[in-house]
TIKE-867263 format. One line per 8 residues: number of its first residue (from 1); their letters; for each residue y, z, x of C-alpha. Coordinates in steps of 0.001 Angstrom, whole numbers, plus 500000, padded with zeros to 6 digits. Example, Ala and Ser with C-alpha at 12.3 -4.5 7.8 and 13.67 -1.06 7.14 Angstrom:
<atoms>
1 = AS = 495500,507800,512300 | 498940,507140,513670
</atoms>
This chain:
<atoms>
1 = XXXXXXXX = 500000,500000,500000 | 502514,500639,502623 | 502310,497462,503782 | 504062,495695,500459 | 507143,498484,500876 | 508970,496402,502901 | 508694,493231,501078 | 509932,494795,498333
9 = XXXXXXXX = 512372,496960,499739 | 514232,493311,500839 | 513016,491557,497092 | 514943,494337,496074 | 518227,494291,498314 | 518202,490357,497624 | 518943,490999,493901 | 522435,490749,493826
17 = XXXXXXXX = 522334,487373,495584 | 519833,485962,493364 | 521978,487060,490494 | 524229,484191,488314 | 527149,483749,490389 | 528912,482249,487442 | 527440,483955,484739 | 528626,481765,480726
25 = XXXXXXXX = 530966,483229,479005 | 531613,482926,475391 | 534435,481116,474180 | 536678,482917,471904 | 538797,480754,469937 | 541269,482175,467615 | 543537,478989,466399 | 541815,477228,463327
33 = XXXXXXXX = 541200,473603,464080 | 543050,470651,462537 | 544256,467876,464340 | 545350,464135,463783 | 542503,461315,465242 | 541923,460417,468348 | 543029,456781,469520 | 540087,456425,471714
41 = XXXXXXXX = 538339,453217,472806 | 534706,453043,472338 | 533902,453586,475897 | 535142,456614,475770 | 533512,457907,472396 | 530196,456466,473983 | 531316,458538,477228 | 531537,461715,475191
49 = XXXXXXXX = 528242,461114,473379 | 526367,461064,476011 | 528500,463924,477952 | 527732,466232,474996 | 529289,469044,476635 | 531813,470479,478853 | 531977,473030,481389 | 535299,475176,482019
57 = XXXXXXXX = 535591,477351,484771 | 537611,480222,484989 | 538219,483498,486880 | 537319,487149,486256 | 539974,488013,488038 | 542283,487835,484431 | 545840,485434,484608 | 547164,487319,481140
65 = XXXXXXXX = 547417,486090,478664 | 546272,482624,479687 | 542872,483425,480673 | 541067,486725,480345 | 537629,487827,480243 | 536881,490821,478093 | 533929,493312,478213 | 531759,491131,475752
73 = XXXXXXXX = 531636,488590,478128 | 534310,486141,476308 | 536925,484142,477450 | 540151,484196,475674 | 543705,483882,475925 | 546213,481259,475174 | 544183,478526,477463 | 540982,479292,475416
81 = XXXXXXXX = 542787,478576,472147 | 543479,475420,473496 | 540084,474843,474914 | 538680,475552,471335 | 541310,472857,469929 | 539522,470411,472782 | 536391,471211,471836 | 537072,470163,468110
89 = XXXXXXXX = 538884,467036,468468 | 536551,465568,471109 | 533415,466429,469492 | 531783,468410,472478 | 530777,471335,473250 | 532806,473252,475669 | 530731,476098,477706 | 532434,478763,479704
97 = XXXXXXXX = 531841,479680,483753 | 533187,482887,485364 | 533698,483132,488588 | 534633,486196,490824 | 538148,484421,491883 | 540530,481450,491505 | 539688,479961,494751 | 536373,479518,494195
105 = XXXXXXXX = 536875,477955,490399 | 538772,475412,492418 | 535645,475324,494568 | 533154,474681,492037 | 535297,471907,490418 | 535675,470114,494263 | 532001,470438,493973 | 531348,469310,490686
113 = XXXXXXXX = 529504,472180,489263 | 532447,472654,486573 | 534201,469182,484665 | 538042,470992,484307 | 539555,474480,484574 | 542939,475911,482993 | 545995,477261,483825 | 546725,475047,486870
121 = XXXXXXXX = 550106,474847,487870 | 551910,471890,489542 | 552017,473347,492571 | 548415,474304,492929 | 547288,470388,491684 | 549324,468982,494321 | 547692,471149,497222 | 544138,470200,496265
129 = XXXXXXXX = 545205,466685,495293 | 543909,467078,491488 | 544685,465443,488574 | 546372,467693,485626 | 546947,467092,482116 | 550201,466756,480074 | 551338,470489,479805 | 550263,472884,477211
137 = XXXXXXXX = 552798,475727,478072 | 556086,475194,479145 | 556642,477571,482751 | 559912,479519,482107 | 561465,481401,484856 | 561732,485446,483631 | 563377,487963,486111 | 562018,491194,485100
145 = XXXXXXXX = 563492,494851,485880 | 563025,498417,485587 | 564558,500144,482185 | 567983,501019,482667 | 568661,498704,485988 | 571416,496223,485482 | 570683,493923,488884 | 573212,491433,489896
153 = XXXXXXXX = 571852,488042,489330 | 574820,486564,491514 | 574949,485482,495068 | 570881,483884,494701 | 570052,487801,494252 | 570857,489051,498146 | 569485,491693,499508 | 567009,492409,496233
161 = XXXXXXXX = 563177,492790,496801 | 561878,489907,494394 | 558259,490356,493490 | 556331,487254,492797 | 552526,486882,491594 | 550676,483841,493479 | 548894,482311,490363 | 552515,482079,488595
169 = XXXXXXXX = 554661,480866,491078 | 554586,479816,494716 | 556077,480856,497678 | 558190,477686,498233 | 559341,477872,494899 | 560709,481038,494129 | 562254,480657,498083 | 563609,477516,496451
177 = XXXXXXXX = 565344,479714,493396 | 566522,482424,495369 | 566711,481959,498944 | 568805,485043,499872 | 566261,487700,497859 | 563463,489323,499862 | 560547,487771,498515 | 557240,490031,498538
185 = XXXXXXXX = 554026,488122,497305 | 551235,489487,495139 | 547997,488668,494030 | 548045,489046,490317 | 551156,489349,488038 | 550119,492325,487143 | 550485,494105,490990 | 553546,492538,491448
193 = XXXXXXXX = 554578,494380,487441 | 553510,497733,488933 | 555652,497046,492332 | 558886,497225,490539 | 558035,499640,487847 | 557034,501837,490213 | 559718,501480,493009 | 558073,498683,495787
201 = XXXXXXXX = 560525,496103,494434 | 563606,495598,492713 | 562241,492442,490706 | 560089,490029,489365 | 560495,486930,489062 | 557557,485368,487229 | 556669,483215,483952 | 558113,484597,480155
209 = XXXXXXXX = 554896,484470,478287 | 552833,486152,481277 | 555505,488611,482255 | 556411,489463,477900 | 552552,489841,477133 | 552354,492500,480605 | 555562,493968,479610 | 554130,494552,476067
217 = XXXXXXXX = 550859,495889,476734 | 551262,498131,479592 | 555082,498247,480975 | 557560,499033,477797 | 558228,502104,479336 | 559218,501009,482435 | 560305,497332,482259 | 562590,495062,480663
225 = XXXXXXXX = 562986,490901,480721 | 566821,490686,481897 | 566902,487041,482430 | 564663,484073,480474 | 565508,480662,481900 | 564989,477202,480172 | 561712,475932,480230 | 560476,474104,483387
233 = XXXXXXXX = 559317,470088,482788 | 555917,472219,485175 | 554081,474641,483179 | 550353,475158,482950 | 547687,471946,482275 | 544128,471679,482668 | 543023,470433,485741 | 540255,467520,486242
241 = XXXXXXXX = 538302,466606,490034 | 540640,463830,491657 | 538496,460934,490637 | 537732,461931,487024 | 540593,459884,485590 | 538687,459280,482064 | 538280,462923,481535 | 542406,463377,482463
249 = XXXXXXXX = 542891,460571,479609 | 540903,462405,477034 | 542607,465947,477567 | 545856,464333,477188 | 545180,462523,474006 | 543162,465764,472350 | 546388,467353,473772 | 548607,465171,472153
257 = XXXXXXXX = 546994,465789,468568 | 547803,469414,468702 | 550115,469790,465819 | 553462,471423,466864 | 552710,474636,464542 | 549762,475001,466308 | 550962,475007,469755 | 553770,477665,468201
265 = XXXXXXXX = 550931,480073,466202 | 548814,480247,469934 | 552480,481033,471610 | 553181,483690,468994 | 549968,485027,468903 | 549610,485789,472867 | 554066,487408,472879 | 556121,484606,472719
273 = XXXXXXXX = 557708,485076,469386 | 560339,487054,471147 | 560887,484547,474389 | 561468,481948,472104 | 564395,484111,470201 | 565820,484256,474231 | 566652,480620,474284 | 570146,479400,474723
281 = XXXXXXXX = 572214,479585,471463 | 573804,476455,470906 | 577823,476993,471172 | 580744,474623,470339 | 582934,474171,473654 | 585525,476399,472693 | 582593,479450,472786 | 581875,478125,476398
289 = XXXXXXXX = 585131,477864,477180 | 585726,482162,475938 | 582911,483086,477271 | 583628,481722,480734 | 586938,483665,480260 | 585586,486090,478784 | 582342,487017,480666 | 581927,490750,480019
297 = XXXXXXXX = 582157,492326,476486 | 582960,495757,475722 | 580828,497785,472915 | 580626,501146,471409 | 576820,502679,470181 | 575761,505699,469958 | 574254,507946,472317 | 571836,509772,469778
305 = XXXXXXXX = 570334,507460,467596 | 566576,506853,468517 | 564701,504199,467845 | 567675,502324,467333 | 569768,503121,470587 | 569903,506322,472857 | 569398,507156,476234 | 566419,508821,477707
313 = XXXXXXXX = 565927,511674,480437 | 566697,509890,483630 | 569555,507564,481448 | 568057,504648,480757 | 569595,503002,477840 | 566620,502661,475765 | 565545,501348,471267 | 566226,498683,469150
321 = XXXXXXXX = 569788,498036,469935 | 569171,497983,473533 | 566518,495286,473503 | 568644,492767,470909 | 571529,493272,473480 | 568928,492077,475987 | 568397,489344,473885 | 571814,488410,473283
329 = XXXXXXXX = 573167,487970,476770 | 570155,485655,477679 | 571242,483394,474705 | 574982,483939,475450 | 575267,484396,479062 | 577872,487220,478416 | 577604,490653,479626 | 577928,494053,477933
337 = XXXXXXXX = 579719,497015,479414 | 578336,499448,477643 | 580271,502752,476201 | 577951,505605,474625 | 579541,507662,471982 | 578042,511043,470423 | 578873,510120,466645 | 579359,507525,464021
345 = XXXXXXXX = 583132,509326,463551 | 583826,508445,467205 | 582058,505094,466996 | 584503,504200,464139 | 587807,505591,465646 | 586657,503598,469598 | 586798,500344,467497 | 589791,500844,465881
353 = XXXXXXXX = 591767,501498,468579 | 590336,498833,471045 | 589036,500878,473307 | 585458,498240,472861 | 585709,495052,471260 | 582994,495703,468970 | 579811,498473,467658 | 576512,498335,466893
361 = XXXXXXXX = 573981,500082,464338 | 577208,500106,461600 | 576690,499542,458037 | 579140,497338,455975 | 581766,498987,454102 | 584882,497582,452208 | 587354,500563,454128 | 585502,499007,457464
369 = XXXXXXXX = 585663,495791,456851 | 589314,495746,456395 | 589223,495737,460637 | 585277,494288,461000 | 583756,491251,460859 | 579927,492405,460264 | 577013,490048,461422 | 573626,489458,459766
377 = XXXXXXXX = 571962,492618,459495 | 569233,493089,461985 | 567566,496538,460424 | 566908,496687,456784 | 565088,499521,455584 | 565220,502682,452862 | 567014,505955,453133 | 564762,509326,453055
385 = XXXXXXXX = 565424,513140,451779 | 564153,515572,454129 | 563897,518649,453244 | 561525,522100,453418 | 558170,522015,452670 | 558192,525176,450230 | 557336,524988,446657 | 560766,525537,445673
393 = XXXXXXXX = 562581,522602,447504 | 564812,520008,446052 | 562383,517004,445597 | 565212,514283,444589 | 569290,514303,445378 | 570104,515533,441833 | 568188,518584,442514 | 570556,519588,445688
401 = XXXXXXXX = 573485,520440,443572 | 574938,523440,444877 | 572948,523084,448558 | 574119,521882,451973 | 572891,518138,452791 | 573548,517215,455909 | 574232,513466,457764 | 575642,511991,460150
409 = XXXXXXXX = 579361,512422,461112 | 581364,509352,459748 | 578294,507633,458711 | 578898,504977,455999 | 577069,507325,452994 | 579323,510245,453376 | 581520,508765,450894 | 579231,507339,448795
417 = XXXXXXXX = 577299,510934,448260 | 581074,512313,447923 | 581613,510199,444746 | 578014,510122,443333 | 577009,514094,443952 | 579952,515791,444198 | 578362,519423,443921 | 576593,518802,446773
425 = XXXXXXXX = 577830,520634,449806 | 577606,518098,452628 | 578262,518639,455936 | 578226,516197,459149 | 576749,516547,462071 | 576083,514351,465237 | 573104,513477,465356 | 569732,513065,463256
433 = XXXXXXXX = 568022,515706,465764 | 570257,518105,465263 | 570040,517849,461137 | 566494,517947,461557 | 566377,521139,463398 | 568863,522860,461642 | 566992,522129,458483 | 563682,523360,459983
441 = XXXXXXXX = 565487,526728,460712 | 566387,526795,457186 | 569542,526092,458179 | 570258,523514,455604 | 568319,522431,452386 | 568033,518769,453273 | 569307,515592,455198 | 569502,512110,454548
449 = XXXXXXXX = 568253,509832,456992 | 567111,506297,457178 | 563050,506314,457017 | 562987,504351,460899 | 564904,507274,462039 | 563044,509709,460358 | 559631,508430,461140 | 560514,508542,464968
457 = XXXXXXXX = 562234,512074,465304 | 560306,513922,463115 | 556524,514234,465095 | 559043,515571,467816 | 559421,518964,466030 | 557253,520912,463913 | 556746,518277,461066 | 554485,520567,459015
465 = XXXXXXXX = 558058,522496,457666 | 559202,519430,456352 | 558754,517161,453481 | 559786,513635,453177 | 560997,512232,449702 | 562134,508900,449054 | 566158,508661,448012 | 565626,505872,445680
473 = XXXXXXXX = 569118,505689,443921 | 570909,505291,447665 | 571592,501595,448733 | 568724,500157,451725 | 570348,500663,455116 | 571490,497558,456524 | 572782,498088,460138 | 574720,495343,462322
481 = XXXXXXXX = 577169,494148,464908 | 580590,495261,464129 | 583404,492744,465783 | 587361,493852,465482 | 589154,491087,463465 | 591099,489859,466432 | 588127,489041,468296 | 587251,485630,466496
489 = XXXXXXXX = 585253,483472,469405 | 583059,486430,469937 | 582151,487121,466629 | 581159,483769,466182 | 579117,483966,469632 | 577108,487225,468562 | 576564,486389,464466 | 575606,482836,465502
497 = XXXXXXXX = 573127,484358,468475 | 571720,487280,465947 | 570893,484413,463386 | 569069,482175,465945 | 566571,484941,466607 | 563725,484582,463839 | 563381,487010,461350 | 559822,487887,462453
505 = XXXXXXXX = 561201,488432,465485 | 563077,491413,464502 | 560291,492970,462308 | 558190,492351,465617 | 560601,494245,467735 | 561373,496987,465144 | 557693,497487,464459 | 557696,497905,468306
513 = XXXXXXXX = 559863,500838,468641 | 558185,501713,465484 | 554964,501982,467390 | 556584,504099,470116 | 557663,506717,468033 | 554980,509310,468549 | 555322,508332,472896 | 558524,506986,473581
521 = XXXXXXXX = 560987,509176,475779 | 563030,511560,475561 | 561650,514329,473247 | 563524,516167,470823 | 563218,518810,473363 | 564791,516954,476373 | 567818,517061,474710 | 567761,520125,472803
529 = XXXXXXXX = 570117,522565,474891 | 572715,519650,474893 | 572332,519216,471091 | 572434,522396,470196 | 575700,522928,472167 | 577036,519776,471209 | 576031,520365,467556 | 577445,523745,467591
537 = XXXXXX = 581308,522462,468784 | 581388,519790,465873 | 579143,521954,463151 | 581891,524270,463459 | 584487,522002,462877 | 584105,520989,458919
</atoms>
């Protein structure tokens, strides 16, 4: 017997080697099929016939959210969805290849063991001399930066440690872009996304879909797209072995059937529906012409008013409002110099008196819009009572006659609730935190909030006190830009911009900070000495 241990100890150690070095994958296609015919010659249905089937190679090392392998062993991503389209509209079968990296899926298809792989930029066709299909995403430049950083993106960024990923963008290129930045080179998009949320660079500079769908998924916390450039005429194609011209003809025309919908419902359903709401708003020369004069804008929010706009621990400007601000000076090109105020009431009084040009997160009213202009609302939603939990609280607004409600100093319902409930005792205060904890010390028997607002701040104290009731007889909040009547050109800029973005756009990025409300910094308690102390100044006021 000992003398069949070592044959078997090396059958053994050989297992690994014998193993599937490209083991199939299952393709996982989400985008239903439906495409126009084919103009094919015969030859080439014949071809296809007696191909029968394809084989795509990819890489388990994952190129989000083009390509990525999953624990079930299937392939999916926006390339996939394409790949299923292929499939369908050239009546083959299309079978899936991993292997452990990129460089040796370009291996296997200089070898022939694969017929086409995905995701290929121009770039990495013209080094291995292969032939590419017509594009089936568009490459847009994205710089990328850490929450609360405001980079420069003059002077070809100088001095700035740019992070770039390999398999988005190559070395000459981004040299080519910015040729005064320090460039540092990664192997996967996401490294070089952990490098600057985590202090090894200052930057990314990488593709919108890639760096939106990282972003989302694993960096909101820590990351932010600052810049979205037009969309390159080099994005990603399928790639074909240099003589395999008939194949490159028949991925271009299944290509070319892919309705436009289609090609927008993959885009959407892998991030993009937010990229595309960063594209250039189209503006009449004379909105050039201010905004070249004009370059920097001045607006008022306020400091305490999460998820819609606040600041968290270490002062990043963070919610809502932050992000469509984002938004707006990729579409616009302007800038916004930012001024945080601690109440509607000061909000209100900073615009009238120019100190910023315009607000955000204000409600239309006719006293206000005697000096506002008020864009198309971009947060819609229904106002909620709070109050105790005990048997005996008020359960509707009729039943706090004779009780202290409290809300939000100058906020656009203090008048309303005034004229409508007038033996109410209603008191402002600051901020929604502070109404919320006064009312848990029993403080107060209720506040009026809007239900975004109330669904984010109140997991951050002791929720179990309090009882939410709807406020059905108060108007739905509808927040937007406020613009000072003298500033024509720019209220044009911003309402024209805001309307550009698609509506699910903003339910997408409300539902966002929606999503963050049981995670998303700061806690109630992070600011709870300075509320308390600020709350205690004004509270003592009215």
């Amino acid at each position: 017997m000992p003398r069949f241990i070592l044959p078997m100890l090396m059958w053994l150690t050989c297992l690994p080697a014998m193993a599937d070095p490209a083991p199939s994958l299952q393709l996982l296609n989400y985008e239903s099929p439906h495409h126009q015919p084919l103009p094919l010659s015969g030859d080439d249905w014949q071809w296809l016939r007696h191909k029968r089937e394809l084989v795509l190679g990819t890489s388990q090392q994952n190129l989000p959210p083009l390509e990525m392998v999953n624990e079930a062993k299937e392939y999916e991503g926006i390339t996939a969805d394409y790949a299923g389209l292929l499939s369908d509209a050239l009546g083959v079968k299309i079978s899936v290849r991993a292997y452990a990296t990129r460089e040796q899926v370009f291996s296997a298809l200089a070898k022939g063991e694969i017929d086409f792989m995905g995701s290929v930029t121009q770039g990495e066709a013209e080094r291995r001399q292969l032939l590419r299909s017509q594009i089936y995403l568009a490459n847009r430049p994205t710089l990328v930066a850490r929450l609360g950083d405001s980079p420069s993106l003059k002077n070809g960024l100088q001095g700035y440690r740019l992070a770039i990923s390999l398999d988005s963008i190559s070395l000459p290129v981004a040299q080519a872009m910015y040729p005064k930045a320090r460039i540092e080179s990664y192997a996967s998009a996401d490294a070089a996304m952990a490098a600057v949320a985590f202090g090894d660079a200052d930057m990314l500079l990488g593709d919108a879909v890639l760096a939106q769908f990282l972003i989302s998924r694993n960096y909101s916390d820590y990351l932010r797209i600052i810049y979205s450039g037009p969309a390159s005429t080099s994005g990603f194609s399928f790639a074909v072995a240099p003589d395999n011209q008939r194949l490159q003809h028949l991925l271009d025309n299944a290509l070319q059937a892919v309705h436009k919908e289609q090609g927008t419902s993959i885009r959407n359903r892998w991030g993009d529906r937010l990229l595309l709401s960063m594209e250039k708003t189209s503006l009449t020369v004379e909105e050039q012409r201010w905004i070249e004069k004009n370059p920097v804008v001045r607006i008022g929010i306020h400091r305490y008013l999460p998820p819609m706009s606040y600041f968290d621990a270490n002062g990043n400007y963070l919610g809502i409002t932050a992000d469509l601000l984002t938004m707006l000076e990729a579409k616009t090109g302007l800038s916004f110099d930012i001024t945080a105020l601690p109440s509607f009431k000061d909000l209100n009084e900073a615009v009238r008196n120019g100190q910023v040009q315009m607000v955000a997160d204000r409600a239309r009213t006719p006293e206000r819009e005697t000096y506002l202009q008020f864009t198309r609302p971009y947060l819609v939603g229904p106002y909620m009572l709070v109050t105790s939990d005990a048997a005996d609280a008020p359960k509707s607004l009729e039943d706090m006659a004779g009780k202290t409600l409290l809300i939000g100093s100058g906020h656009a319902l203090v008048s309303q609730l005034h004229q409508r409930y007038p033996q109410i005792r209603i008191k402002e205060v600051q901020t929604n935190f502070e109404a919320l904890s006064l009312l848990r010390d029993q403080k107060a028997d209720g506040t009026v909030q809007a239900e975004i607002a109330v669904s984010f701040n109140l997991p951050r104290i002791k929720e179990d006190q309090l009882k939410v009731r709807p406020a059905l007889d108060l108007p739905l909040l509808n927040e937007s830009f406020a613009v000072r009547r003298d500033q024509l050109e720019l209220f044009s800029i911003i309402d024209k911009s805001l309307r550009s973005i698609s509506p699910d756009a903003i339910t997408e990025l409300n539902n966002r900070w929606r999503s963050k409300a049981a995670v998303a910094p700061p806690s109630w308690r992070d600011y709870r000495t300075t509320l308390y102390l600020a709350g205690a100044v004004r509270y003592s006021c009215y």
